[in-house]
C-alpha positions in Angstrom: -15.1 -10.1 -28.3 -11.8 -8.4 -29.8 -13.7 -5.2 -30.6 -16.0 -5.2 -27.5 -12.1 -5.3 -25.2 -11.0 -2.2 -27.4 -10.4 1.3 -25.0 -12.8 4.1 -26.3 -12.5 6.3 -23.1 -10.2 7.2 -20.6 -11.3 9.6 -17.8 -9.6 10.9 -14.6 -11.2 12.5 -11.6 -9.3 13.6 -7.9 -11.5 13.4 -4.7 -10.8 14.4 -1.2 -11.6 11.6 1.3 -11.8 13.0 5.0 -10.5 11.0 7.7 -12.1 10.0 10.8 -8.8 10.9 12.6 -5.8 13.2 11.6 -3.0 11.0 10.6 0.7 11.4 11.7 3.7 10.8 9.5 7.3 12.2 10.0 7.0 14.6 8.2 3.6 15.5 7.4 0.2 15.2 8.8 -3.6 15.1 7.0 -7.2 14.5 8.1 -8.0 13.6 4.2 -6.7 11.8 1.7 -6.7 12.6 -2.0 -7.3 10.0 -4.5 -6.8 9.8 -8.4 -9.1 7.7 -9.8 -8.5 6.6 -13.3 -11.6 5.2 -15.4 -10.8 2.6 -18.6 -14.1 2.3 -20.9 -14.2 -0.9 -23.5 -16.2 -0.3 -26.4 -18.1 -3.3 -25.1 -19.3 -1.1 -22.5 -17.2 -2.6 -19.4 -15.2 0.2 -17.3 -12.1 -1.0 -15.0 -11.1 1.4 -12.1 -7.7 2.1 -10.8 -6.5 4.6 -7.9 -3.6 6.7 -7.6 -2.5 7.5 -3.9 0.4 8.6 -1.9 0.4 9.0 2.0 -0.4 13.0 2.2 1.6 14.3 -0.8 4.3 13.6 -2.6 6.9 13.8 0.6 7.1 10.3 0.1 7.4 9.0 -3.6 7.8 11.8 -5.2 4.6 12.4 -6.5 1.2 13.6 -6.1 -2.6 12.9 -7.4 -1.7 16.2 -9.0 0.6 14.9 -10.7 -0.8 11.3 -11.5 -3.7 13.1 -13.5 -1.3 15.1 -15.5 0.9 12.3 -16.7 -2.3 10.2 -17.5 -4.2 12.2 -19.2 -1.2 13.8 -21.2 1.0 11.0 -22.1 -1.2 7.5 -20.8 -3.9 7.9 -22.3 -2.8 8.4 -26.2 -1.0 5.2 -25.5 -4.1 3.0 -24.0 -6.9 4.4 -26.9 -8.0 2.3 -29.5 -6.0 -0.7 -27.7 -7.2 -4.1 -26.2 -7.5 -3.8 -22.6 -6.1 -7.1 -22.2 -3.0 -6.3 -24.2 -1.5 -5.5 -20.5 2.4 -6.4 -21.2 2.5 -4.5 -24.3 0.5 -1.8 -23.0 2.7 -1.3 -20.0 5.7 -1.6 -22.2 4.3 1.4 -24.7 3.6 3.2 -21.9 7.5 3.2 -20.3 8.6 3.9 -23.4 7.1 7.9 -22.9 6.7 8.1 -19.1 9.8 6.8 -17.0 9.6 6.3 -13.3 5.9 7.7 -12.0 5.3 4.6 -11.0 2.0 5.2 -8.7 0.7 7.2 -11.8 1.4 3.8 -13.4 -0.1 1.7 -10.9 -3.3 3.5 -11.3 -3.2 2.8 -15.0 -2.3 -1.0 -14.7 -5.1 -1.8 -11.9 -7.6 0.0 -14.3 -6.5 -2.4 -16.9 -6.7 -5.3 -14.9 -10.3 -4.7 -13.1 -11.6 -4.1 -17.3 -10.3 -7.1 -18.2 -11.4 -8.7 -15.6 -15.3 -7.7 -15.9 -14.9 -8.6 -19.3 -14.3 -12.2 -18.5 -16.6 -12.3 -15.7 -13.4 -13.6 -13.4 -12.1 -11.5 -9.7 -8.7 -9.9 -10.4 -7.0 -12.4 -8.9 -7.4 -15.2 -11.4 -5.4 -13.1 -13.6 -2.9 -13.2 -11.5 -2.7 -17.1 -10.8 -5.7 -17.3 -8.6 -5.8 -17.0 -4.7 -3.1 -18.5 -2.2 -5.1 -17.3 0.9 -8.8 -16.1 0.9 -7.8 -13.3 3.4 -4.8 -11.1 5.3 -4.4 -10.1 9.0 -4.5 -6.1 8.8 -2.4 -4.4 11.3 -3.5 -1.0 12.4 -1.5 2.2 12.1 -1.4 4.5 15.3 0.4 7.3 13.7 2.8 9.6 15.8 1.1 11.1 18.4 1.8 11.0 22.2 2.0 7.7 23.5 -1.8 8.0 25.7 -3.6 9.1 22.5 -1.6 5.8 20.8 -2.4 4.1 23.9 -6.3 4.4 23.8 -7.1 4.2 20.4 -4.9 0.3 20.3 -6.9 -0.8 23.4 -10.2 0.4 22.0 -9.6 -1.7 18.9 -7.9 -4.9 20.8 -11.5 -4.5 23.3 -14.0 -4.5 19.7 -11.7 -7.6 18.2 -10.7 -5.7 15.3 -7.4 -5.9 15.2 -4.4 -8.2 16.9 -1.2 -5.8 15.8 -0.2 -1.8 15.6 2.1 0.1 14.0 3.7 3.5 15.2 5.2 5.9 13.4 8.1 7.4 14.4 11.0 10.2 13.1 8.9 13.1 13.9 10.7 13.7 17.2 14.2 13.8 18.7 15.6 10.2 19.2 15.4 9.6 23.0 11.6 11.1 23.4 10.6 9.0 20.4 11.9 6.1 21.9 10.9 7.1 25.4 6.7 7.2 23.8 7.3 3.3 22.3 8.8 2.4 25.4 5.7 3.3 27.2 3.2 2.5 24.6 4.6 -1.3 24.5 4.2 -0.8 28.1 1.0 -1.3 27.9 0.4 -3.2 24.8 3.1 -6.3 24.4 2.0 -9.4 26.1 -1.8 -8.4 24.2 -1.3 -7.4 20.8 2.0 -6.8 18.8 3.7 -3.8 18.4 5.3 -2.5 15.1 7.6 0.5 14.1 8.2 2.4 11.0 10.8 5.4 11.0 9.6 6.7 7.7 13.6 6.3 6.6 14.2 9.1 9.3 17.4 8.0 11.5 20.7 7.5 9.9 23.0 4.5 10.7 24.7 5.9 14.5 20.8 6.8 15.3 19.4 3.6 14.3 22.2 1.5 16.1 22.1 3.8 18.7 18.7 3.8 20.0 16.9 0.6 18.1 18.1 -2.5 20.5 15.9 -0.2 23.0 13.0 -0.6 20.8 13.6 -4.3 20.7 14.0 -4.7 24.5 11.0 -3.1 25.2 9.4 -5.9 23.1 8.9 -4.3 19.9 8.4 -7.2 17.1 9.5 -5.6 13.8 11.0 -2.3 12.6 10.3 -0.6 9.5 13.0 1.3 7.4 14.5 3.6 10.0 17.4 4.7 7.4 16.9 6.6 3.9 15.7 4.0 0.8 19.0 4.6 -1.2 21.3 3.3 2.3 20.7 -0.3 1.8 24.0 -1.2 3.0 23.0 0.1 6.1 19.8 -1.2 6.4 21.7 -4.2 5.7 23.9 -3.9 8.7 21.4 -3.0 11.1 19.5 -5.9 10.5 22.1 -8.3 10.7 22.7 -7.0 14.5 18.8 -6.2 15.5 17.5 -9.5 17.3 13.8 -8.2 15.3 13.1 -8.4 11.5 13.7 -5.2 9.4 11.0 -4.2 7.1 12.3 -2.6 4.0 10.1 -0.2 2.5 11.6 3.0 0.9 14.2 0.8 -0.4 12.5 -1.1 -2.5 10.0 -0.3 -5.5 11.4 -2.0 -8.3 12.1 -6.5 -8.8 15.6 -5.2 -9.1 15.3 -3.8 -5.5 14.1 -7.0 -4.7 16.8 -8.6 -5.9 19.2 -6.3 -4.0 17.5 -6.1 -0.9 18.0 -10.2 -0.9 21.6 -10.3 -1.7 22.8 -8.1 0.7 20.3 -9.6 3.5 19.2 -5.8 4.0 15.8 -6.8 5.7 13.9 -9.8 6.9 10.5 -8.8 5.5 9.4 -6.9 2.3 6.9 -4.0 1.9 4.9 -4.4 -0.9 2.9 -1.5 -1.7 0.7 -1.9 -5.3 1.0 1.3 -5.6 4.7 2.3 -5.2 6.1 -1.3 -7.2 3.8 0.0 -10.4 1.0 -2.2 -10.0 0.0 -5.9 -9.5 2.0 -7.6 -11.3 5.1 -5.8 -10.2 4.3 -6.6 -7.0 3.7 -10.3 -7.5 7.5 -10.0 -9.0 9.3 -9.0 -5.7 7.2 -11.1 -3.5 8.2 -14.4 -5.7 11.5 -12.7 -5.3 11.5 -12.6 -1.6 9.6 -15.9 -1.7 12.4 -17.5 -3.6 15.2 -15.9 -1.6 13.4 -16.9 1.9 12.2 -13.2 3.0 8.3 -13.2 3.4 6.4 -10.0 1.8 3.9 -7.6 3.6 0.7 -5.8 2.0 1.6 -2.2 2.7 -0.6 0.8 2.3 -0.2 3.9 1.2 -3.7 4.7 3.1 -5.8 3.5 -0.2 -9.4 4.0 -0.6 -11.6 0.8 -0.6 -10.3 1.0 -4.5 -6.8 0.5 -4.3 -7.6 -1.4 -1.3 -9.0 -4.1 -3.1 -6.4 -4.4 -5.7 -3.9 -4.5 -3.1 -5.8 -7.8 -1.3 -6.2 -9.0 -5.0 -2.5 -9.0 -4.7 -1.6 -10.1 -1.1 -4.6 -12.9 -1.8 -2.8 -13.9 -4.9 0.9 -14.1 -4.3 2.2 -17.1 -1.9 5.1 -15.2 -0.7 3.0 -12.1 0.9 2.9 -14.4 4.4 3.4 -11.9 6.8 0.2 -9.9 6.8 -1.3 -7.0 5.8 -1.5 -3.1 6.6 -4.4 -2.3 4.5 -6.3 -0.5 6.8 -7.1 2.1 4.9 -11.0 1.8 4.4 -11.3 2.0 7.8 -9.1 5.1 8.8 -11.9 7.0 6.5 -15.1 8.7 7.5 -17.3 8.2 4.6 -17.8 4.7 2.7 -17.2 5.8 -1.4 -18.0 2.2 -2.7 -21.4 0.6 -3.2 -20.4 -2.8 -0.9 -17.8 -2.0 1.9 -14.7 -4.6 1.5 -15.5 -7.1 4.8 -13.5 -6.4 7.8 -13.8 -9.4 10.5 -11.8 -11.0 13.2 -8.4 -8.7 12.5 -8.5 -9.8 8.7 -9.1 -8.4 5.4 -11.6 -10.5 3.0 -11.5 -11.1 -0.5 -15.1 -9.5 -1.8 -17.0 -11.9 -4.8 -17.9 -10.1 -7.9 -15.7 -10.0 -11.3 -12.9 -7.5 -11.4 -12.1 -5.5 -8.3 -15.6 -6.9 -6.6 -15.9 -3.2 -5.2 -17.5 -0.4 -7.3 -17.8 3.4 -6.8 -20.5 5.1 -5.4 -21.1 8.0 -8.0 -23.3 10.1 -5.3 -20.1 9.4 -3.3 -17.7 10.5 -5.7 -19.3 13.5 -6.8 -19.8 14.7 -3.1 -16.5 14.3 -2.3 -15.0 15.7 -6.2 -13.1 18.5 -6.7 -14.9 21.8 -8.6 
């Protein structure tokens, strides 16, 4: 067994994903989404799969799948050869030691590690991480940032097919009072039916955000995502001590220590876990005990995975008690070609955990080399 868990290969390889829809940030815009995926080979013959993604680019975390193939195939991958693919901790601590921050680069790396292992032992991914707390997550849809008819449709033609209860706008990509003025009349039309979310993409500073968010919240919007920049936690702190909604903190926090911070200062009243921004699973399962501990539930973000990342992501939510306030892992759906053997389950506005050891998902390789780039 010790020589059959030893890493003989490590492989890369970036596809483009198209979208069924173009999808609206702040700042940017796409109708695909590039993926990293990273491949981890046992000489026992078992390959793990992790993904590296970010939402369009590295506008958001600094990085790209550009990038993320560089780092691991440069510096990760000397580190992981000839190793035990269970030796996680010490792996991840050799690996720090020659690539700081690049933490979704990481993430791919760590997930890889964990879906091996996990085949290897014939167990889902989530018994390595304690086993499940919840066999499934609500999934809230994202509407993007479009004008508030387009919004309008596409919520009530998911709320009419029973696929999902709650949606997300984005907002920040235009001048306060018009922003405002398309919530206003998309919650219109939705509150009473299904919820309605907000996430400023850390766009607004503090006079904007007090300024113009107790509109959102009379117009019966139920929670509002980091509408200041990730380093102004004081801020966020202070708006959410006067907003009669939660605060979701998102670009704030990556790291426990943000966590930690974020609970201290009573900065927000939910937590944004994202696999891939914290570094991985077991990161992630960090804050949300953090949270959990300090009586501020945690969220399954996305940053718009494939069915991949996806999966490690409900692994995650699945696993950790604290993640109690639902999901956003919509990405699967948002994209117009399946690229895994199984689709993950989507039924009655939730998320389900797939069977199978590791992941429970695996690649289509007529999929992947379709959608690979030359």
């Amino acid at each position: 067994m010790s020589d059959d868990l030893r890493i003989d290969r490590v492989e890369t390889v970036l596809v483009d994903i198209p979208l069924r829809r173009p999808h609206r940030f702040a700042r940017v815009s796409m109708d695909a989404q590039p993926v990293l995926y990273m491949f981890v080979r046992t000489a026992g013959g078992v390959t793990g799969t992790g993904e590296g993604v970010v939402p369009a680019g590295p506008w958001w975390g600094g990085e790209s799948v550009e990038t993320m193939q560089v780092i691991i195939e440069r510096y990760v991958a000397p580190v992981l050869l000839g190793r035990r693919v269970d030796d996680i901790a010490r792996l991840l601590r050799d690996v720090a030691d020659v690539v700081a921050a690049n933490l979704f680069a990481k993430a791919a790396v760590e997930v890889a590690l964990h879906d091996a292992w996990a085949r290897c032992l014939g167990v889902p991914v989530h018994t390595l991480l304690g086993g499940p707390a919840r066999t499934s997550v609500p999934v809230t849809w994202a509407l993007g940032a479009e004008a508030a008819p387009i919004v309008v449709e596409e919520a009530l033609g998911k709320l009419d097919a029973g696929l999902h209860h709650s949606f997300k706008l984005k907002m920040g990509a235009q001048e306060p009072d018009a922003d405002v003025a398309r919530v206003e009349a998309v919650a219109e039309k939705l509150v009473g039916v299904a919820g309605v979310r907000v996430d400023l993409n850390a766009r607004w500073d503090r006079l904007t955000s007090l300024t113009h968010l107790p509109r959102l919240a009379e117009a019966g919007v139920e929670m509002v995502e980091q509408p200041v920049p990730g380093h102004d936690v004081e801020t966020l702190a202070e708006i959410n001590a006067v907003l009669p909604v939660p605060v979701m903190a998102d670009e704030s926090l990556r790291t426990p220590s943000d966590a930690l911070r974020i609970a201290r200062l009573r900065a927000a009243d939910i937590l944004a876990v994202k696999t891939t921004k914290c570094g991985g699973l077991r990161a992630s399962v960090e804050i949300a005990a953090i949270g959990a501990a300090a009586g501020i539930p945690s969220h399954g973000a996305t940053s718009i995975e494939s069915p991949i990342g996806t999966a490690a992501a409900l692994h995650f939510a699945c696993a950790a008690p604290g993640v109690s306030w639902g999901s956003e892992l919509f990405g699967p759906l948002l994209m117009a070609e399946e690229i895994v053997v199984e689709p993950l389950r989507y039924a009655d506005g939730r998320l389900h955990l797939p069977d199978g050891p590791g992941l429970g998902v695996d690649l289509d390789p007529d999929k992947v080399r379709a959608f690979r780039r030359a």
